[in-house]
N, CA, C and O atoms as a GROMACS GRO file, in nm:
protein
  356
    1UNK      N    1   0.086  -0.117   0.000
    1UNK     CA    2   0.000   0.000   0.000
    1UNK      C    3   0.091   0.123   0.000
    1UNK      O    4   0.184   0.145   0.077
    2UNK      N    5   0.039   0.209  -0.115
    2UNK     CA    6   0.113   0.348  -0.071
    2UNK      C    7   0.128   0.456  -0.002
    2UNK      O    8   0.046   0.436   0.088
    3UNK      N    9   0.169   0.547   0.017
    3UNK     CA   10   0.152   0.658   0.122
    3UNK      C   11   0.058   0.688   0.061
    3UNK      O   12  -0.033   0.651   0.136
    4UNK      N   13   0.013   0.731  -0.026
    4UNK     CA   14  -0.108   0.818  -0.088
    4UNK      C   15  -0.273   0.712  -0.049
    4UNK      O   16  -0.387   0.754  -0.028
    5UNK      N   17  -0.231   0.594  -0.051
    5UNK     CA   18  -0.348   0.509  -0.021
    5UNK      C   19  -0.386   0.553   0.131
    5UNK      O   20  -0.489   0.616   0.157
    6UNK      N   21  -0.314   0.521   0.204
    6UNK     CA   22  -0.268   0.562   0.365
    6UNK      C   23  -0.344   0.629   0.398
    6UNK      O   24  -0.447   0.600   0.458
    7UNK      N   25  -0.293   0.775   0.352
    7UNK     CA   26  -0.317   0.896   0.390
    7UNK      C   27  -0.467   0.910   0.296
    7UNK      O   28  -0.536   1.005   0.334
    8UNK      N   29  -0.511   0.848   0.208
    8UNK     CA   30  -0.672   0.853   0.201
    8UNK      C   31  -0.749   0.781   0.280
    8UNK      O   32  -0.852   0.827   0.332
    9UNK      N   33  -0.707   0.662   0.298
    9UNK     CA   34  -0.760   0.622   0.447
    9UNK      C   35  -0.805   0.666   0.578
    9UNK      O   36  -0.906   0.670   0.648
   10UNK      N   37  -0.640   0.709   0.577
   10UNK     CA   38  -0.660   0.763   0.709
   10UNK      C   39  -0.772   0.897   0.742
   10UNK      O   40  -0.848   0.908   0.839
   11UNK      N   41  -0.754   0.984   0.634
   11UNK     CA   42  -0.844   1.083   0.602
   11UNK      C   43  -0.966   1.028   0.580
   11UNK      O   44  -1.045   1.087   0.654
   12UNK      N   45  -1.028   0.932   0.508
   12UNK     CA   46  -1.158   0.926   0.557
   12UNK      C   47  -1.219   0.865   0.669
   12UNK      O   48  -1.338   0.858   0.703
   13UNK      N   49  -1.139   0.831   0.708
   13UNK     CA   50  -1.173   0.763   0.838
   13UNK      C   51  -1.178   0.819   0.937
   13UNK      O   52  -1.270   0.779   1.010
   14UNK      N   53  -1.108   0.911   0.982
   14UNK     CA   54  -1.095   1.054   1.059
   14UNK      C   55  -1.182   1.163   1.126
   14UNK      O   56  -1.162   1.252   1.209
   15UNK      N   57  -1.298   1.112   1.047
   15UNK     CA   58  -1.420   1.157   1.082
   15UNK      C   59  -1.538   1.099   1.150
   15UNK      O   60  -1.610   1.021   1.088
   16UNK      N   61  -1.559   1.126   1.253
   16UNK     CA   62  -1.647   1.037   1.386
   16UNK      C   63  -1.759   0.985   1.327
   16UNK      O   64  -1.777   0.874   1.375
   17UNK      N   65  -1.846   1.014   1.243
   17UNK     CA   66  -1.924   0.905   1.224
   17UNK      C   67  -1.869   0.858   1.098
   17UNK      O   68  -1.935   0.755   1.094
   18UNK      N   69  -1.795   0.854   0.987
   18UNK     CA   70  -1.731   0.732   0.930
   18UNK      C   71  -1.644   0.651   0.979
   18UNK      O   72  -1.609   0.537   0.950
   19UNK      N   73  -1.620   0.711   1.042
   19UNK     CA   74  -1.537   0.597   1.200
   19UNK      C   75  -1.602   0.457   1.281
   19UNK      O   76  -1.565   0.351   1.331
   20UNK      N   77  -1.753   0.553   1.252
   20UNK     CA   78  -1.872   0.500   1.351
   20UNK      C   79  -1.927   0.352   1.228
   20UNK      O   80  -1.944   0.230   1.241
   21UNK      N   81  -1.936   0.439   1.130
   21UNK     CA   82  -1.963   0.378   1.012
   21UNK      C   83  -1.865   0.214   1.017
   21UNK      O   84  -1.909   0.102   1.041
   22UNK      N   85  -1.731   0.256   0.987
   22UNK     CA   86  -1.634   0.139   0.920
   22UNK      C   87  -1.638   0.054   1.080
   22UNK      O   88  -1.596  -0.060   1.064
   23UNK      N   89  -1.672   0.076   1.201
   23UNK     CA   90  -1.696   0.039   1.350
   23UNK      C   91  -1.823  -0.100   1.295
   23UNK      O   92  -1.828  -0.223   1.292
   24UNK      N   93  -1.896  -0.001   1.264
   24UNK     CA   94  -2.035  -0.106   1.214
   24UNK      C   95  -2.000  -0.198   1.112
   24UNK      O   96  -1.982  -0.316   1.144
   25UNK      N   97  -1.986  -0.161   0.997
   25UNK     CA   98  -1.921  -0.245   0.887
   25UNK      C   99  -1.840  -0.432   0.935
   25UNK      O  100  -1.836  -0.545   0.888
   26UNK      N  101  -1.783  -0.346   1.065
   26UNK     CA  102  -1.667  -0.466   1.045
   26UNK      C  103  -1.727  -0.532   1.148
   26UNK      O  104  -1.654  -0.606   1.214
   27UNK      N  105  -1.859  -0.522   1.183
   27UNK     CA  106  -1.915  -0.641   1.276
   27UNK      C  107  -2.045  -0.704   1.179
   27UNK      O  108  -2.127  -0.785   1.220
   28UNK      N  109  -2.043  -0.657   1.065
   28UNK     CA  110  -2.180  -0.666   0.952
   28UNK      C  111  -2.076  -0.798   0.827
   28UNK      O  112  -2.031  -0.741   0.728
   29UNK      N  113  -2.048  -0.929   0.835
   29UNK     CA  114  -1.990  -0.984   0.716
   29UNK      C  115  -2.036  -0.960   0.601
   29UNK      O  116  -1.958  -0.945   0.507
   30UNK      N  117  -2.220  -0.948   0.578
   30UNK     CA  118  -2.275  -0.952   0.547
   30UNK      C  119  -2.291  -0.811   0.463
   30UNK      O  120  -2.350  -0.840   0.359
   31UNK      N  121  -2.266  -0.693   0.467
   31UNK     CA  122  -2.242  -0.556   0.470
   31UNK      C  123  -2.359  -0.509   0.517
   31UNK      O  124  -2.407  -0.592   0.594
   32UNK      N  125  -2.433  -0.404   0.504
   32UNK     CA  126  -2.537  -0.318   0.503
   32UNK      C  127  -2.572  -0.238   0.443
   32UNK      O  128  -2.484  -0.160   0.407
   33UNK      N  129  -2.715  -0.207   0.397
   33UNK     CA  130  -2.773  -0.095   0.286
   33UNK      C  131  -2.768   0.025   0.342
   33UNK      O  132  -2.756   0.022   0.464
   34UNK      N  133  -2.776   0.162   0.277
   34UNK     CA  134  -2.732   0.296   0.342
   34UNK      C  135  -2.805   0.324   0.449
   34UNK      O  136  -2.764   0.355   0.560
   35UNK      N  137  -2.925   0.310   0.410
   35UNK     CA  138  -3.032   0.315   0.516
   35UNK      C  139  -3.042   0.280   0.677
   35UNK      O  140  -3.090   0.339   0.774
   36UNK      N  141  -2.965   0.137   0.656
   36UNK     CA  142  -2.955   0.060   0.748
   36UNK      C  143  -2.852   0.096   0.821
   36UNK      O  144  -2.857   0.082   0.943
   37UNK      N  145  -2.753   0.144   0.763
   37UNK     CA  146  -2.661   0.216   0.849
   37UNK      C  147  -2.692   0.348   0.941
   37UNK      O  148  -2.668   0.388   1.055
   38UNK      N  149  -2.781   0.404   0.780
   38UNK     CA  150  -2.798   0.534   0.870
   38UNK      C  151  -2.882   0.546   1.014
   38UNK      O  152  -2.862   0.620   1.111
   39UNK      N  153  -3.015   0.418   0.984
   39UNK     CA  154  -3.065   0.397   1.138
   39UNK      C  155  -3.012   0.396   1.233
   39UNK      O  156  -3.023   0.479   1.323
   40UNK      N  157  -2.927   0.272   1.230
   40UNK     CA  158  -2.833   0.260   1.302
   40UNK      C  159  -2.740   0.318   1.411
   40UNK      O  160  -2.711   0.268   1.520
   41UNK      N  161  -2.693   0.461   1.342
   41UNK     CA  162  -2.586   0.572   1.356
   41UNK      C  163  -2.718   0.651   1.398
   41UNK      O  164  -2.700   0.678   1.517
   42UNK      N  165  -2.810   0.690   1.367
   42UNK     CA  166  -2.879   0.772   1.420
   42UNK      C  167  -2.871   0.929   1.263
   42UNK      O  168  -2.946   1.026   1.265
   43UNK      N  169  -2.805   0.913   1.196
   43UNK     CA  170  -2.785   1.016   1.112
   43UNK      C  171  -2.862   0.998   0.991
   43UNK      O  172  -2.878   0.890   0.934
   44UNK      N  173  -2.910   1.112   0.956
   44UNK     CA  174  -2.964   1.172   0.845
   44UNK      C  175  -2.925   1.065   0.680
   44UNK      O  176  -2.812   1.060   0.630
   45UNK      N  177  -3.036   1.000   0.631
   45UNK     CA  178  -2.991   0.927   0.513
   45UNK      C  179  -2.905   1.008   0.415
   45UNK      O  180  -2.810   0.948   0.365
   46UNK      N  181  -2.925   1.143   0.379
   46UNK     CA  182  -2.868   1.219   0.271
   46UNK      C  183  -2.734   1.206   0.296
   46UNK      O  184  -2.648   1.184   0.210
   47UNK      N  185  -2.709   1.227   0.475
   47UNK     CA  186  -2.571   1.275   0.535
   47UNK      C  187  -2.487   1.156   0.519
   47UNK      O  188  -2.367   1.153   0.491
   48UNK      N  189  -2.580   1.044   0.542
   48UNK     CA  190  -2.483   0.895   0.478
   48UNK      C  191  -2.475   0.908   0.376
   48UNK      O  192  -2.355   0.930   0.362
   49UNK      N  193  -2.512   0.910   0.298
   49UNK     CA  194  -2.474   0.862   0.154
   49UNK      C  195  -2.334   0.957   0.130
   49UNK      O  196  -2.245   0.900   0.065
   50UNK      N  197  -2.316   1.047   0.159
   50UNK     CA  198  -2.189   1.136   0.120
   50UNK      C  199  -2.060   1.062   0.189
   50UNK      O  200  -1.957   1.013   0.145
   51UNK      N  201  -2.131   1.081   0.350
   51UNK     CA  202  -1.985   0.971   0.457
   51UNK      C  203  -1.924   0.851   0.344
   51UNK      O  204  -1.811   0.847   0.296
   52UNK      N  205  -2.047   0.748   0.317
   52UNK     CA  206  -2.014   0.650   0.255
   52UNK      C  207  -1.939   0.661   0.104
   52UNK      O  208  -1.854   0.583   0.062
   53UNK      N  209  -1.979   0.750   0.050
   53UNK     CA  210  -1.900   0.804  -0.078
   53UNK      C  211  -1.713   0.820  -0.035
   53UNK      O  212  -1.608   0.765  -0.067
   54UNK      N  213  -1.737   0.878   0.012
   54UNK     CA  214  -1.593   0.893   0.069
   54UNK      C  215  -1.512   0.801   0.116
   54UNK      O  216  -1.395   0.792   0.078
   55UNK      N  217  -1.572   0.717   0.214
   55UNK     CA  218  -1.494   0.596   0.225
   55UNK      C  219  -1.510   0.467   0.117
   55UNK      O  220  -1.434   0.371   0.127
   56UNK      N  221  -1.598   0.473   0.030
   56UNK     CA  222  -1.571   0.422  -0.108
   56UNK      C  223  -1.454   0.484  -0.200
   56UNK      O  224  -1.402   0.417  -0.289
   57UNK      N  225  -1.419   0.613  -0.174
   57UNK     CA  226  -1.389   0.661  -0.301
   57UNK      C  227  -1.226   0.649  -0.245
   57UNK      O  228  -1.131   0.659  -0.324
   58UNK      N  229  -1.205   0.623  -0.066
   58UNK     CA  230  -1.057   0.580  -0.042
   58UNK      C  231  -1.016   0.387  -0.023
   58UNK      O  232  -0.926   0.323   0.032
   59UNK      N  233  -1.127   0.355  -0.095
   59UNK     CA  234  -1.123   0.203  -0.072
   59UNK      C  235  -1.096   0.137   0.039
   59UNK      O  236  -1.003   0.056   0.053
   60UNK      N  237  -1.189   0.175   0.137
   60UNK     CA  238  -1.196   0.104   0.267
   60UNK      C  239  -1.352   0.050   0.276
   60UNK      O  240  -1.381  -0.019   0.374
   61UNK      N  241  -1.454   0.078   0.175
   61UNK     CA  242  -1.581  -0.002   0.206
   61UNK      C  243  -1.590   0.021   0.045
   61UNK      O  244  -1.581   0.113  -0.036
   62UNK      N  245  -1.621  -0.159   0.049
   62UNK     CA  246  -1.646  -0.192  -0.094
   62UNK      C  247  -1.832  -0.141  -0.125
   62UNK      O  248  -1.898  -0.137  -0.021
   63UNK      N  249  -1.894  -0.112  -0.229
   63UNK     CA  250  -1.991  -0.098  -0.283
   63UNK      C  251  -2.040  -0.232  -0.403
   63UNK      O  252  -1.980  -0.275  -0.501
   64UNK      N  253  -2.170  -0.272  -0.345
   64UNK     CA  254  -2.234  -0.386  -0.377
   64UNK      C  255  -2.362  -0.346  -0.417
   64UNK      O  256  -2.454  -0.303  -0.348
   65UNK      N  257  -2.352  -0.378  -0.615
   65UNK     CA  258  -2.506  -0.345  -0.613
   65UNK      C  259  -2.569  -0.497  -0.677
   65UNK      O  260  -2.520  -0.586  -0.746
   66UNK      N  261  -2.736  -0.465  -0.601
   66UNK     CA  262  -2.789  -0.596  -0.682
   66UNK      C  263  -2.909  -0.584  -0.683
   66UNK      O  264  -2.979  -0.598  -0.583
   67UNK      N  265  -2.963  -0.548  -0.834
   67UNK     CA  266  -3.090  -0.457  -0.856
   67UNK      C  267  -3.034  -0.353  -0.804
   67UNK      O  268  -2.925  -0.296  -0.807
   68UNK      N  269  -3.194  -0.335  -0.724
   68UNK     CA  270  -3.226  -0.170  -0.682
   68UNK      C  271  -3.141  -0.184  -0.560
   68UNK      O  272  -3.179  -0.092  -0.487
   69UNK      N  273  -3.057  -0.244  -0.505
   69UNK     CA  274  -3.014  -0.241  -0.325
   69UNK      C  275  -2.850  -0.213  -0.323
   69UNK      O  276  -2.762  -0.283  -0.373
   70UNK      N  277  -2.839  -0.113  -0.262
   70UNK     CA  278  -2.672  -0.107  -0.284
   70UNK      C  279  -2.672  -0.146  -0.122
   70UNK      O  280  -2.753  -0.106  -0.038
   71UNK      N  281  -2.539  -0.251  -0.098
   71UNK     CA  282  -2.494  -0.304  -0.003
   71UNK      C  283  -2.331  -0.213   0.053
   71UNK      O  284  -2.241  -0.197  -0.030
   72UNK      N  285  -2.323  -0.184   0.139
   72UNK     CA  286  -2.160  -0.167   0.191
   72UNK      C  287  -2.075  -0.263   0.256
   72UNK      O  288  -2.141  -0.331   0.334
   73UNK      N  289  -1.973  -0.288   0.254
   73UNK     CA  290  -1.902  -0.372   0.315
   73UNK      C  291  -1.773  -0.341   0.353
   73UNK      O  292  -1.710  -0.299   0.256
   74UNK      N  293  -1.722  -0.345   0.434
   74UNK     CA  294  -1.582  -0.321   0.476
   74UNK      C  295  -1.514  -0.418   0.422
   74UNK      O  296  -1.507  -0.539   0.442
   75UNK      N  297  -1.457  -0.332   0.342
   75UNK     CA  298  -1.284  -0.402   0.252
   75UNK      C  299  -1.174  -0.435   0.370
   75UNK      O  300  -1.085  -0.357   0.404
   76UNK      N  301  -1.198  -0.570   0.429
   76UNK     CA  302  -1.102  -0.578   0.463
   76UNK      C  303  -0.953  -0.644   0.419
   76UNK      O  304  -0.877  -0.688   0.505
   77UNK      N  305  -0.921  -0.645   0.277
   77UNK     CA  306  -0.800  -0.616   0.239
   77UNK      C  307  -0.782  -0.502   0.270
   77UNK      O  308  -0.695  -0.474   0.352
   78UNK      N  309  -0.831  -0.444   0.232
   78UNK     CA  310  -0.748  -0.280   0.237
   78UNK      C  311  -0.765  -0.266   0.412
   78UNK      O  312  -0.661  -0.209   0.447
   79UNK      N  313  -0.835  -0.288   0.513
   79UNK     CA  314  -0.796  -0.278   0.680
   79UNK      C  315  -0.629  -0.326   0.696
   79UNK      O  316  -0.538  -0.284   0.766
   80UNK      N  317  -0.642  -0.456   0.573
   80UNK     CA  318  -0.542  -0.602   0.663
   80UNK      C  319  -0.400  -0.497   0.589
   80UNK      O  320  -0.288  -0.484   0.640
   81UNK      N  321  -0.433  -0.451   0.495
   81UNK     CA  322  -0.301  -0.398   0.428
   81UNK      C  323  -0.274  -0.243   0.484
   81UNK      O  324  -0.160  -0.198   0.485
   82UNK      N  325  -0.378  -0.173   0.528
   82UNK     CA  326  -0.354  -0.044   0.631
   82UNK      C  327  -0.297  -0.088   0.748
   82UNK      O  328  -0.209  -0.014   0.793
   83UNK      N  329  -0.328  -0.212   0.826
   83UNK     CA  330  -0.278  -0.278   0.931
   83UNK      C  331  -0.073  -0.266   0.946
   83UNK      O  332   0.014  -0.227   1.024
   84UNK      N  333  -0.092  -0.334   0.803
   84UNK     CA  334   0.056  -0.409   0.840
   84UNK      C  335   0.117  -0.287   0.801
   84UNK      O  336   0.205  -0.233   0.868
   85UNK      N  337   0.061  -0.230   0.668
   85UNK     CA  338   0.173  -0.086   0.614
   85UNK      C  339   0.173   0.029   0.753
   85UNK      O  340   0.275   0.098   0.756
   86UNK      N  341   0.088   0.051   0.847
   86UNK     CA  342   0.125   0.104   0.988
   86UNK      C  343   0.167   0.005   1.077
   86UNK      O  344   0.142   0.053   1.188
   87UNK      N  345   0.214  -0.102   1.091
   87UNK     CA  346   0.308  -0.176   1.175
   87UNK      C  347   0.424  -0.154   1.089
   87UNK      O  348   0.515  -0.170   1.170
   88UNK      N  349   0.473  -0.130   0.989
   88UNK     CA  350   0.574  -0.143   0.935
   88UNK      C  351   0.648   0.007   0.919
   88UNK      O  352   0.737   0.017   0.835
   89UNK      N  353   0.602   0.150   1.022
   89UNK     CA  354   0.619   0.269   1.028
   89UNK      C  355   0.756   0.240   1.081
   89UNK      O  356   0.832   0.332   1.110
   0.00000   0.00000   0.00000
């Protein structure tokens, strides 16, 4: 992983409820629809969909569509490879 991957990571993640978000994710194998998150978290559906954009767009939650239902899931390659590339600081 590169510094530039890293440091998009780390940046979207950085923010308390996508924090809260990738928190949920990684107890969901299964992922979850936006909605379902947003219940969840307590936040505004519109306000998810942007959080989640962002941590899609630094590849830490994969996007799953099938039909009409988009699913999220925490990429955990990209956790297991943020993991080791910060053990390896």
């Amino acid at each position: 992983m590169d510094t530039g991957q890293i440091v998009a990571i780390l940046a979207a993640a950085g923010h308390p409820t996508r924090f809260a978000v990738l928190r949920l994710l990684g107890t969901e194998e299964a992922g979850l629809a936006a909605g379902e998150i947003a219940r969840r978290l307590g936040v505004v559906q519109n306000t998810m969909s942007s959080h989640l954009k962002k941590l899609a767009e630094a590849g830490i939650v994969d996007v799953v569509r099938s039909g009409t239902t988009i699913t999220y899931r925490l990429n955990r390659s990209a956790t297991d490879a943020l993991s080791s590339a910060l053990r390896n600081l």
